[in-house]
C-alpha positions as a Python dict, from the first residue, in 0.01 Angstrom:
ca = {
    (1, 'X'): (0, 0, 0),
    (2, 'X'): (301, 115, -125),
    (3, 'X'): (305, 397, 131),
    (4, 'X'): (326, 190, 417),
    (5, 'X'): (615, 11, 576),
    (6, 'X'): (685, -317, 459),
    (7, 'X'): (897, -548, 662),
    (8, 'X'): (955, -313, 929),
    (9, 'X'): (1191, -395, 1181),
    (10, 'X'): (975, -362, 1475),
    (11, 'X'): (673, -540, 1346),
    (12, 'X'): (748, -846, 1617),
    (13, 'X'): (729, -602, 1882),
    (14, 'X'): (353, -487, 1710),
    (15, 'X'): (260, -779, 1712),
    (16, 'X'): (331, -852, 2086),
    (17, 'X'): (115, -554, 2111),
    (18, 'X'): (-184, -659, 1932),
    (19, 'X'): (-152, -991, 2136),
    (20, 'X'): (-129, -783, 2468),
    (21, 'X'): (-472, -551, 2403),
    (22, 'X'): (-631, -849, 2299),
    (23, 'X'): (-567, -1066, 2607),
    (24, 'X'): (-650, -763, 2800),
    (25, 'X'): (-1000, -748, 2636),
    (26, 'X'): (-1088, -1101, 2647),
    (27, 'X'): (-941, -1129, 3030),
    (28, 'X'): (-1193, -810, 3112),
    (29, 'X'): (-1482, -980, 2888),
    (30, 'X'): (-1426, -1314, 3104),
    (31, 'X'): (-1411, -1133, 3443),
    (32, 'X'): (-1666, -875, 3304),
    (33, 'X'): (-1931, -1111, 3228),
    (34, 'X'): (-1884, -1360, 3537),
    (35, 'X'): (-1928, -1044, 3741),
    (36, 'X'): (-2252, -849, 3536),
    (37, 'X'): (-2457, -1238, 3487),
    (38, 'X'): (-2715, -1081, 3722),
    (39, 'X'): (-2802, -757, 3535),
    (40, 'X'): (-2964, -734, 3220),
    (41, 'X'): (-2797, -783, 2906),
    (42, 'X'): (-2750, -348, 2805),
    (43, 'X'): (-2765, -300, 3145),
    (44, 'X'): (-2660, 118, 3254),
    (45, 'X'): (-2707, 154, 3549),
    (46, 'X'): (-2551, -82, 3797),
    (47, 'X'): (-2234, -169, 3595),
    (48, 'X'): (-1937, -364, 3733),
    (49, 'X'): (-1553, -222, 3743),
    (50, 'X'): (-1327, -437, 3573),
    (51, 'X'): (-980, -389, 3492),
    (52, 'X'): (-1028, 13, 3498),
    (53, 'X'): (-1381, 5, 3267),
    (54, 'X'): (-1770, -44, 3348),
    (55, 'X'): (-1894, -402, 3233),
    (56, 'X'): (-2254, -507, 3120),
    (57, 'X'): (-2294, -831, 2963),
    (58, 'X'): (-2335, -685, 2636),
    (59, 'X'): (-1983, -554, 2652),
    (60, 'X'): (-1826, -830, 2823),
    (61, 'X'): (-1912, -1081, 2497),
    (62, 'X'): (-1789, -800, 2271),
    (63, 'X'): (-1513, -800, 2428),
    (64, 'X'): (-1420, -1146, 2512),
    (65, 'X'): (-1508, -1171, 2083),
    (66, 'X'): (-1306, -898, 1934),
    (67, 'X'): (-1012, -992, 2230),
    (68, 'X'): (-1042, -1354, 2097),
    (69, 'X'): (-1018, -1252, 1737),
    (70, 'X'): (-714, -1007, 1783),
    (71, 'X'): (-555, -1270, 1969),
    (72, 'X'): (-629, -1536, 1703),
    (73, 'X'): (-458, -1344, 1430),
    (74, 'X'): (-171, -1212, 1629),
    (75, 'X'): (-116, -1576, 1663),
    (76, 'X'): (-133, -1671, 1277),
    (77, 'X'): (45, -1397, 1179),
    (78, 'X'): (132, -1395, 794),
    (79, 'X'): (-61, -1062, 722),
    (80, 'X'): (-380, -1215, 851),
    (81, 'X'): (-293, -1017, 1181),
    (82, 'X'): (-267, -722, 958),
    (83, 'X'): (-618, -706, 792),
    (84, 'X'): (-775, -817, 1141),
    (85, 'X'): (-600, -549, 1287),
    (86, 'X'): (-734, -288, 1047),
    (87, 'X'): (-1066, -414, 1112),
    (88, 'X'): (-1035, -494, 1460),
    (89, 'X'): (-910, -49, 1486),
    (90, 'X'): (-1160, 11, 1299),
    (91, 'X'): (-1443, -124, 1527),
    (92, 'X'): (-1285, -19, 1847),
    (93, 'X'): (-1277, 372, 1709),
    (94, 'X'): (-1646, 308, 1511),
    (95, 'X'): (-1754, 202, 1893),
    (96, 'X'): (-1546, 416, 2109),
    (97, 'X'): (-1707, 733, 1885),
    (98, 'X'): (-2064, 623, 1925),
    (99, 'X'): (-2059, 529, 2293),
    (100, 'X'): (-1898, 853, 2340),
    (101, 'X'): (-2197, 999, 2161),
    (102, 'X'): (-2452, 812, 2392),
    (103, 'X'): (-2269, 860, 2724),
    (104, 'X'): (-2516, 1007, 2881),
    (105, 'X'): (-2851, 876, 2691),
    (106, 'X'): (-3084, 614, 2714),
    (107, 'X'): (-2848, 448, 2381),
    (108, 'X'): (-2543, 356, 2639),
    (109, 'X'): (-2630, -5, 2560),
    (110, 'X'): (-2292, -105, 2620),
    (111, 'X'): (-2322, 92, 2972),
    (112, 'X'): (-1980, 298, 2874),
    (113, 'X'): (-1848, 551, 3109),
    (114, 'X'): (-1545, 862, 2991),
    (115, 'X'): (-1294, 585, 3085),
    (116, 'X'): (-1458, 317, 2881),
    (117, 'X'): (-1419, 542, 2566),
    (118, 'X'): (-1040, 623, 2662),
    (119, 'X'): (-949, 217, 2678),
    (120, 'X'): (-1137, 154, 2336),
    (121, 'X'): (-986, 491, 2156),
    (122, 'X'): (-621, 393, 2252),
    (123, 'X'): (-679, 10, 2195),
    (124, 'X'): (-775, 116, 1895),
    (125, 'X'): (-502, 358, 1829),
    (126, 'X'): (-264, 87, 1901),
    (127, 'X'): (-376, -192, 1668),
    (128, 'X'): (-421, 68, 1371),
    (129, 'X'): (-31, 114, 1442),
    (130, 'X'): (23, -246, 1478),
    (131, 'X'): (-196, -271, 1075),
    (132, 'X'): (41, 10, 980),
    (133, 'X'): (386, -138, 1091),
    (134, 'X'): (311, -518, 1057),
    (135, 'X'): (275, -564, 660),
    (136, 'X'): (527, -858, 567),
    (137, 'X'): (658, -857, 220),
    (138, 'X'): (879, -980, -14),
    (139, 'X'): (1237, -850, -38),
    (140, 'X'): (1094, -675, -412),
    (141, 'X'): (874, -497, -222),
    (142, 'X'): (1045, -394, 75),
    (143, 'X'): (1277, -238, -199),
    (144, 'X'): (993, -80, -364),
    (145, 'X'): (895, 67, -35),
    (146, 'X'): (1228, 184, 73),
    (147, 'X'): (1310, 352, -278),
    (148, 'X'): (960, 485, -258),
    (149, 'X'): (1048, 667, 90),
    (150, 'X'): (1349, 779, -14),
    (151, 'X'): (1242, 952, -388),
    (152, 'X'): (1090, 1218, -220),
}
């Protein structure tokens, strides 16, 4: 990872980040399953708004999961937030590319809609940045990195 920052000076402010997608998810998985317990679990049709996205109780526990999670790590810090982050990105764009896929199809088991897609795709987006720019390291390294930069 030599390529990447280490110890960047902002990585406090990612990390506020991570925390703040991640409370939004688990806040819209809360309120998105309390509102969708009456339709079936990959319910489509008949979706709740929540927050600014459709809700089906299939999405809501994803949510309210990978929002825990995030929030979990961005709390423990120490380059644990880091990895989770990476995967947590990873999942978001893995689901925000599929759902886009299905939109329209009897596969919409999470009951997405275009906005749905936009949350997930810049939630995503934003923890990738937060994996990118939150690597802690020692001072050996951060010299490493910064000599690495600057050679070329």
């Amino acid at each position: 990872m030599s390529h990447f920052p280490v110890n960047h000076h902002l990585r406090p402010v990612y990390r506020v980040i991570t925390a703040l997608v991640s409370v939004y998810f688990l806040v819209f998985g809360i309120i998105g399953f309390a509102q969708t317990t009456d339709l079936d679990f990959f319910a489509q049709t008949g979706t709740k708004l929540v927050l600014g996205m459709k809700a089906n109780p299939a999405f809501s526990v994803l949510s309210i999961v990978l929002g825990a999670v995030g929030l979990l790590a961005a709390v423990v810090g120490r380059n644990i937030d880091v990895k989770v982050n990476w995967w947590l990105s990873s999942i978001h764009l893995i689901i925000g590319t599929a759902m886009l896929a299905f939109l329209r199809t009897d596969l919409n088991v999470l009951g997405f809609s275009m906005s749905n897609v936009i949350v997930v795709y810049s939630a995503g987006m934003l923890l990738m940045g937060a994996a990118v720019y939150g690597y802690v390291g020692t001072p050996a390294e951060a010299d490493a990195e910064e000599s690495f930069r600057h050679s070329h």
